[in-house]
Each structure stands twice: as structure tokens, then as C-alpha cells.
C-alpha positions in Angstrom: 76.2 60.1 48.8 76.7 58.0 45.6 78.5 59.3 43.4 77.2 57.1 39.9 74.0 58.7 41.0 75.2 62.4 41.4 76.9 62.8 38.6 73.6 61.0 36.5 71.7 64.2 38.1 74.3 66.6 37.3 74.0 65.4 33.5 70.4 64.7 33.4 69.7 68.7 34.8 72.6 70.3 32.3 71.2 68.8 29.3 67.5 68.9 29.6 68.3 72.8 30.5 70.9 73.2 27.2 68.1 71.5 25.2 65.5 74.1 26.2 64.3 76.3 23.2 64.2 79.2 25.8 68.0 78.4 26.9 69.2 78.6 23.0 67.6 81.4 21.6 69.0 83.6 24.5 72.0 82.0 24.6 72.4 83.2 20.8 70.6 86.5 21.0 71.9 87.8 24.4 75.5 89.0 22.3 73.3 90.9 19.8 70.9 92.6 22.5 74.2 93.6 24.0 75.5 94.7 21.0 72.5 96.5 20.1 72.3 98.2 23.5 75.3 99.6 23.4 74.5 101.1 19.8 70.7 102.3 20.4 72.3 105.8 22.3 74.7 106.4 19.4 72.2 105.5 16.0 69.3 107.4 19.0 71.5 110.4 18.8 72.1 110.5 14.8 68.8 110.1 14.0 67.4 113.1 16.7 69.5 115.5 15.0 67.2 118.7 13.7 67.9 120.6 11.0 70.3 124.2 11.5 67.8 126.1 14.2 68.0 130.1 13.9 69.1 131.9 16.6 68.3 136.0 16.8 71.3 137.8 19.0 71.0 141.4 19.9 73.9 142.8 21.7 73.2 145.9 23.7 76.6 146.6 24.4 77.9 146.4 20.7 81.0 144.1 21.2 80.7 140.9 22.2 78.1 139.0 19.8 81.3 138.2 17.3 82.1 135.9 20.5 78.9 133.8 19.5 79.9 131.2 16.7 77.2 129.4 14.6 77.5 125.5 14.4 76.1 122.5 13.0 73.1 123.0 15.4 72.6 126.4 15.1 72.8 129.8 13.5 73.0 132.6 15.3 72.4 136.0 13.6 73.4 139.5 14.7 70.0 141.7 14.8 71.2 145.8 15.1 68.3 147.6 16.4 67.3 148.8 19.8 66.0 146.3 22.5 64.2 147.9 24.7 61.0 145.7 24.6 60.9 144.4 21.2 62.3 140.6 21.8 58.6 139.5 21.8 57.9 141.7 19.0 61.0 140.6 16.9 59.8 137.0 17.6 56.5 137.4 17.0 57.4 139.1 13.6 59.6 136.1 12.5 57.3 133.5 13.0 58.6 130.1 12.7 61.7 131.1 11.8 63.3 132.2 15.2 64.2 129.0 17.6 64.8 131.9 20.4 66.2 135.1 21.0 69.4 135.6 22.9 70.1 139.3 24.3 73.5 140.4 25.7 72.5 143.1 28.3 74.3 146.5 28.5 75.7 145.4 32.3 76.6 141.8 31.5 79.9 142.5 33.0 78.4 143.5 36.7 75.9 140.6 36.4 77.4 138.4 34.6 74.2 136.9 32.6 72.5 136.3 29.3 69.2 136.3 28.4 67.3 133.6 26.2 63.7 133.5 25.6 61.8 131.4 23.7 58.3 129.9 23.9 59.3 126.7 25.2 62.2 125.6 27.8 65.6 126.2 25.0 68.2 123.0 24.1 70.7 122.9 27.0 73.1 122.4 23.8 72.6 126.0 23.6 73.1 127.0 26.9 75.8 125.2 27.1 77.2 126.8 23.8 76.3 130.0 25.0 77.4 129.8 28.8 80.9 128.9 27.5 80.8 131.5 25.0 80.4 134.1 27.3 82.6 133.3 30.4 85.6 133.0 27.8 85.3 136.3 26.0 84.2 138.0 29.5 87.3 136.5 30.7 89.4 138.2 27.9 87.6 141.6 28.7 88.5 141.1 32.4 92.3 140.6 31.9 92.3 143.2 29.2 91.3 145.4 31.4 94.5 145.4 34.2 96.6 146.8 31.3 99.0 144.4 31.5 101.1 143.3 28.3 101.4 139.6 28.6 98.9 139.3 31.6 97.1 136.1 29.4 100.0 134.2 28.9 101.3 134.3 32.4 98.0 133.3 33.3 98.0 130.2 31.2 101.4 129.8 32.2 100.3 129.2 35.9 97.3 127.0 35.0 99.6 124.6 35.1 98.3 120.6 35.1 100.0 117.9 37.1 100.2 114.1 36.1 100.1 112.0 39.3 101.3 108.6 38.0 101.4 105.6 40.1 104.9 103.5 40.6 104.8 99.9 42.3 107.0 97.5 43.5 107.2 93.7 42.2 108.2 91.2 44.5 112.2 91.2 43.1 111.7 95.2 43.5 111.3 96.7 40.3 109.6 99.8 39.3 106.1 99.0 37.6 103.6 101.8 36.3 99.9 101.0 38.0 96.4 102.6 36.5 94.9 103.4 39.6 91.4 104.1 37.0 92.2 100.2 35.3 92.2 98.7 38.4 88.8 100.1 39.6 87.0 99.2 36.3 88.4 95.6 36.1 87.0 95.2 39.6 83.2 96.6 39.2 83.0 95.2 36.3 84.0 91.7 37.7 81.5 92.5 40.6 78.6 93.5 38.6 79.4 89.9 36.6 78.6 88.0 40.0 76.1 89.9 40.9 74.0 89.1 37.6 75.3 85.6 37.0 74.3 84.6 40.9 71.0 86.2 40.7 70.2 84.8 37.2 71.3 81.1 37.6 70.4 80.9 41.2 66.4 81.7 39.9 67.1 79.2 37.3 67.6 76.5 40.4 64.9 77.5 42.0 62.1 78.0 38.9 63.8 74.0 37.9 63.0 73.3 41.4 59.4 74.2 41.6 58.9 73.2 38.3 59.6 69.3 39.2 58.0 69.6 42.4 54.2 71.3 40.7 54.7 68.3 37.9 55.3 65.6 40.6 58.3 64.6 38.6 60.6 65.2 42.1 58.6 62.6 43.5 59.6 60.0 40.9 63.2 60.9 41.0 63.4 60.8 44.7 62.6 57.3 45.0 65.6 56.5 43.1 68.2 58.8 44.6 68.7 61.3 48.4 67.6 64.6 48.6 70.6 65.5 48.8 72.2 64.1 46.1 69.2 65.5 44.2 69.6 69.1 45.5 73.6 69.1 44.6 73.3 67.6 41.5 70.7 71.0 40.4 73.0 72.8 41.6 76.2 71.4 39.6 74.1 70.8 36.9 73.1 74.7 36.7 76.6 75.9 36.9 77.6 74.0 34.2 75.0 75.6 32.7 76.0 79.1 33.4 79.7 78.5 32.5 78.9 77.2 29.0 76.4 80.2 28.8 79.3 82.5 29.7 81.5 80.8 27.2 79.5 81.3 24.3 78.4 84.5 24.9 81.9 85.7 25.2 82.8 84.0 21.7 79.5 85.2 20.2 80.0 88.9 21.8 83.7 88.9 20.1 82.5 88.1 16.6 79.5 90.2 16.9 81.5 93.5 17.9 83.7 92.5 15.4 81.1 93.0 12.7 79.4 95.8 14.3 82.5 97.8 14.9 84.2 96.9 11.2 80.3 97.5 10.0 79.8 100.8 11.4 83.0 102.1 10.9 83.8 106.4 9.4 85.8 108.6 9.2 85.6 110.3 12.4 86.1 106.6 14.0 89.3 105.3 12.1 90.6 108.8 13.2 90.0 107.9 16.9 91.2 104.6 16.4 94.2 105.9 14.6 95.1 108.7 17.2 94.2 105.4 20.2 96.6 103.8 18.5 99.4 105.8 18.2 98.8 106.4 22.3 99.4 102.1 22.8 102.8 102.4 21.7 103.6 104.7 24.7 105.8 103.0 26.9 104.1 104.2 30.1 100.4 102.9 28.9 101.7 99.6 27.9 103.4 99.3 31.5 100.1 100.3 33.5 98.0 97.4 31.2 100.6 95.3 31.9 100.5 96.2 36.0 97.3 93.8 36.3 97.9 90.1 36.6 95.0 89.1 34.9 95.3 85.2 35.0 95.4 85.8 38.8 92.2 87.9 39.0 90.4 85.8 36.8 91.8 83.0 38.6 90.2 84.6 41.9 86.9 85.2 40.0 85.9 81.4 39.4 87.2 80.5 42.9 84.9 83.3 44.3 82.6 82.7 41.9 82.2 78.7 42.7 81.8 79.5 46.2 79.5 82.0 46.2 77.2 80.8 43.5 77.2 77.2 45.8 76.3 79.3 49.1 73.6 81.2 47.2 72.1 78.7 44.9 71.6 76.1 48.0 69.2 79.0 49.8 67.7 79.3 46.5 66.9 75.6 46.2 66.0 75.1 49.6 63.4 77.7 49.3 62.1 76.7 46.1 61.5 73.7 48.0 59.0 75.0 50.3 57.0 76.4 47.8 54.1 75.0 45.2 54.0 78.0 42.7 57.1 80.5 41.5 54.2 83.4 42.5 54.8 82.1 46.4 58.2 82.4 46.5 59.0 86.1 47.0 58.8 85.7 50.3 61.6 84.0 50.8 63.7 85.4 47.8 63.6 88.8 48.4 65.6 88.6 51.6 68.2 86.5 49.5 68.1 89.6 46.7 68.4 92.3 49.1 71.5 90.5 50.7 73.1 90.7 47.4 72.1 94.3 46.6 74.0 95.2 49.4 77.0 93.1 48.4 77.1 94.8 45.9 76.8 98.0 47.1 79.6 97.0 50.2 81.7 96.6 46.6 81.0 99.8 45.3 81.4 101.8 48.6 85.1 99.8 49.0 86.4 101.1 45.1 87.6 104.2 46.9 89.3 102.4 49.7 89.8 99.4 49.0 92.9 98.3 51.8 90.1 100.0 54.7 88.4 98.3 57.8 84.8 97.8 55.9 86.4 96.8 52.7 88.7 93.7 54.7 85.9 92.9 56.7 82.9 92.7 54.1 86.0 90.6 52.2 85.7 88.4 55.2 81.5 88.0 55.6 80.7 85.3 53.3 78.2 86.4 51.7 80.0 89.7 50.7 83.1 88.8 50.1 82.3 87.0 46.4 81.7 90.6 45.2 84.0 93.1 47.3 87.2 90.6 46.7 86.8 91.3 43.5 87.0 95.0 43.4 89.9 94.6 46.1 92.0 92.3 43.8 93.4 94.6 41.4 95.1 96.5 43.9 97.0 93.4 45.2 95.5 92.1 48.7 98.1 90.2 50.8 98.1 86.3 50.1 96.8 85.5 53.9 93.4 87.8 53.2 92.5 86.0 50.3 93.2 82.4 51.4 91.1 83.1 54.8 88.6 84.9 52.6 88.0 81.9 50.3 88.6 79.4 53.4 85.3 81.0 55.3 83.5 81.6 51.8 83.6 77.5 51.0 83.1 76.8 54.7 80.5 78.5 55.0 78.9 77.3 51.5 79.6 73.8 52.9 77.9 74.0 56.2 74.5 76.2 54.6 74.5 73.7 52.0 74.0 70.8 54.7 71.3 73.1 55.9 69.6 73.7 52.8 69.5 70.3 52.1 67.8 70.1 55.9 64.9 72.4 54.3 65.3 70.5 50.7 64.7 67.0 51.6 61.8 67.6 54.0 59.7 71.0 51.2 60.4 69.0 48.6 57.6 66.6 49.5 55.0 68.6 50.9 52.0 70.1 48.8 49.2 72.1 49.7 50.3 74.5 52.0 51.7 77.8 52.1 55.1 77.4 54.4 56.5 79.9 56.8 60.3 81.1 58.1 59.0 79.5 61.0 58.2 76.0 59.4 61.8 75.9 57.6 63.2 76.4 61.0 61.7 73.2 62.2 62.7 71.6 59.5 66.0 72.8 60.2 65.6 71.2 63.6 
């Protein structure tokens, strides 16, 4: 393979893809959509706030209503009168007014329920405000009645609530506080990044792939330059690509949640950020953020990353290979995407355990292991498992990428005809 030429590829496919109006505007607006994700929910659930709705109580057994608080979302208000079939009535007399009725039955304590009725299914806000209403002042009643002076606080007194805190040993054996909880969200978090970045530049191969070969472009390139060193040079060229796409929209995202977060900023949130603050300065917290070697992880992540965007971005070249239009190809991609669905699920099921037989194992398989080391890492794996881990993962992305290129250098010429598994195979051959 010449190496002049390679590395001509590898600059000729990064920036005719960085120059692309398509790559640029969602290069700039992917931070925003992000941000503004993130914020739909919140400004969703400000704006579907209704005004106070009015709710009717009638308390058959004449003591527990004052248990029922009005809020923000509603007001409730005591009716005295009998309720022997009148709810319907009392609603029917109020109109509009009445969001539902809510009746207390003589025998709540034996049956242990409320009543709501309304015409239409009620806010589970309410239910909620209700249920927890209820159980806490039937609660009271129930301990009341033992006769016991002091019976509630030595019940609260045994409620008691432990803090299980995880203590690990460095190397030079010193004690280290570990966040069990960090550790888990660092590594999903890293997995869901491979998971999107592989499936999104890997289609971005292929699409460039099929592209040049429908516009007959590959054909003038070819003459100049192996298959090959065509096929690697995509492949390079894309991950460049992706990195510079990652590194921007990790500059962007900071500045934009900067704005967002100084921009959106109350009351209620500088308390938060007040009362989070205040927590940082605890010793213990410090110590468990400081438990994670993050250089190391991250370290891991582009190794793994590398390795398994090269193992999957050959098959996704080779493939787009054998194929004249991007509407032809799902045959031969969706055996590639389910493969990493289930890498990705192999991650998830291995957060719980992540030292078990499935989790060292699916750290192992190749085309696993990009995704489940990742999850794995935060909770220290011995040196040995990750070196043979990324040993067999660039191995193996060495060896299918000899293969691809197999497939590559013989689909990339061929027009007209709707390819099988079977005719890669003989091309494999």
C-alpha cells in the first residue's frame, strides 16, 4: 500500500465531508437541539400548568378532611351535608365549577379507600396527593389507637436508614471512598456514545461509498490508486471526521449550557445550586468523584473506540460496496445494526455485574467488547483483561478489514445487479 497515496485519500475524504453544507449546519445545531431537548420537558411542564382546579370533599366520618391540604393545583373544599346519593347531584349543581368530588367513606379504616368521581379519568397529581394524604393520617389513627404514650416516636425511632458506603484499596493500600452509582453512569453513558458514534459515522462510510460508486466517480479514482488503499483511506478519513465532530460539539455544548443555564436561571434554581454546593465541600463526595481515574477511562474509550469503529466501518464499506442505491442496502445493514443493539444491550445487562462470566466474556467477543468494556472500566478490570480485550478487538478489526476489502475491491465495480450474502462470499473466496 503506498502510503503518499493513502494519506491523499484520507485528506481528500475529510475535507470534501467538512466542506459539506449538511456536515456544518449539524455540526453547529446538534449542541442547541441537545440543549433544547433537554429543556422542552421543563418549559412543556410550566406552560401545561392549569389554573387552581376546585375540589368538593365530603367526609362521612367527620374527622379526617382537615388531613386534605389545598395546593398550587388545587382547592379542596369541605362540603357538610349528607352523602347518601347526592355526589352526582352536588356536581351536577356546581356546574363547571367542581374538577371532582372526593368522599371519605364512613369505613375507610376497614377498607382502606377513597372515592373520586368525576366525568372524566381525574389528574394522577391528585391521586397521588390524596393517596398520600390518607395513608399518613390513617397511619396516625392506627397508632393512636394502641394507647401508647410515645408509641410514634419509637416508631420513627426504629425506621432507622443505613448508609452503605463503598471503601477501596489503591495500589500503595490506602483507603479510597468509591460511588458505586458514579461508576455505573460514567459507563452507560460512555456505551451509549459508541453505540451512536459507530452507527452514525459507519452510515456516513457507507452513504460516501455508494454515493461515488452511483456517480462513477470510484471508477476514476480507482485507476489511480488499490482498493484497498481507497477503502482505508474512507475509513480514516471519516473518523477524522467524527473526532472533529465530537470536538466541537463538546466546545459548542459547554458554551451553550453555559448560556442556557446562566439564562434560565430563579430563584428556586440558585437555591439548588446553593444547597449542591454546600454538599461538594463534603469530604466524603469529593473522595468518591475523585475514586474514578478519568484519563484512564477516557483513555480506554478512544482505544476501544478506534478499534471498534475500524471493525465496524470496514463491514459497512464493504457492503456499501455491493450495492447501487442506499434503498438496497438494508439487507446487509440490518444484520450489522442488530449486532450492535445487542452490544449494547450485553452492556446494559453487565452494569449490575460487571466482574460476572457474561460480562468478561462479551468483554472478550470483538464485537461486544467496544461497548461492555466500557461499562466494566469504572469498576477497575485487571490489566491482563483489558490488554487481551483490545489485543482480539484490533486483531480482529485487522483481519475483517482484509476481508472487507476482499468484498470492496471486487462490489465496487460492478453495476446493475442486485448482489446476494451468497455472492460476497465468493468474492470472499
Amino acid at each position: 500500500m503506498n502510503k503518499n497515496r493513502f494519506f491523499l485519500i484520507v485528506q481528500r475524504e475529510y475535507l470534501e465531508t467538512v466542506a459539506k453544507k449538511s456536515f456544518i449546519v449539524m455540526t453547529l445545531l446538534m449542541p442547541f437541539l441537545i440543549v433544547l431537548l433537554g429543556g422542552v420537558p421543563v418549559l412543556l411542564e410550566k406552560l401545561n400548568k392549569s389554573d387552581v382546579k376546585t375540589v368538593a370533599v365530603i367526609d362521612e366520618t367527620n374527622q379526617l378532611a382537615s388531613a386534605i391540604k389545598s395546593d398550587e393545583a388545587f382547592h379542596f373544599e369541605l362540603i357538610e351535608q349528607a352523602t347518601e346519593g347526592n355526589p352526582r347531584q352536588l356536581y351536577d349543581n356546581r356546574g363547571d365549577e367542581l374538577y371532582a368530588i372526593v368522599v371519605i367513606p364512613r369505613d375507610i379504616e376497614s377498607t382502606h379507600q377513597v372515592l373520586v368521581y368525576s366525568e372524566s379519568s381525574v389528574n394522577s397529581v391528585l391521586v397521588s396527593h390524596l393517596h398520600t394524604a390518607m395513608s399518613r393520617v390513617l397511619t396516625d389513627a392506627k397508632i393512636a389507637s394502641y394507647g401508647i404514650d410515645g408509641l410514634d416516636k419509637i416508631l420513627k425511632e426504629c425506621n432507622i436508614d443505613v448508609d452503605v458506603r463503598s471503601i477501596k484499596w489503591s495500589d500503595e493500600g490506602d483507603e479510597q471512598t468509591s460511588s458505586t452509582e458514579l461508576a455505573m453512569l460514567i459507563g452507560i453513558v460512555l456505551s451509549l456514545m459508541s453505540y451512536m458514534f459507530v452507527i452514525m459515522y459507519g452510515s456516513m462510510i457507507m452513504n460516501s461509498v455508494i454515493e461515488e460508486k452511483s456517480n462513477r466517480i470510484v471508477e476514476v479514482i480507482v485507476s489511480s490508486c488499490k482498493p484497498i488503499e481507497l477503502m482505508l483511506g474512507k475509513i480514516v478519513g471519516v473518523a477524522l471526521v467524527g473526532l472533529t465532530q465530537m470536538l466541537i460539539w463538546s466546545i459548542l455544548l459547554g458554551i451553550v449550557g453555559s448560556i442556557v443555564g446562566i439564562g434560565f436561571a430563579s430563584t428556586e434554581a440558585q437555591a439548588v445550586a446553593g444547597a449542591m454546593a454546600e454538599a461538594s465541600t463534603d469530604s466524603s463526595i469529593i473522595e468518591m468523584l475523585g475514586s474514578i481515574n478519568y484519563l484512564q477511562i477516557l483513555g480506554f474509550f478512544a482505544i476501544y473506540f478506534v478499534g471498534g469503529f475500524l471493525l465496524y466501518a470496514s463491514l459497512f464499506a464493504a457492503f456499501g460496496s455491493a450495492v447501487d442505491q442506499a434503498s438496497d442496502a438494508s439487507q446487509f445493514t440490518t444484520p450489522i445494526v442488530m449486532i450492535i443493539v445487542i452490544a449494547l444491550y450485553a452492556a446494559i445487562a453487565c452494569m449490575e455485574n460487571p466482574d460476572g462470566d457474561i460480562a468478561f466474556w462479551c468483554s472478550m467477543i470483538p464485537f461486544t467488547s467496544p461497548m461492555v468494556m466500557m461499562v466494566r472500566l469504572p469498576f477497575d478490570v485487571p490489566a491482563w483483561q483489558s490488554l487481551l480485550s483490545i489485543a482480539i478487538l484490533y486483531a480482529s478489526a485487522i483481519g475483517l478489514t482484509a476481508l472487507s476489502a476482499r468484498i470492496y475491491r471486487t462490489g465496487i465495480l460492478l453495476y446493475g445487479k442486485k448482489n446476494s450474502i451468497k455472492d460476497l462470499i465468493k468474492w470472499l473466496k
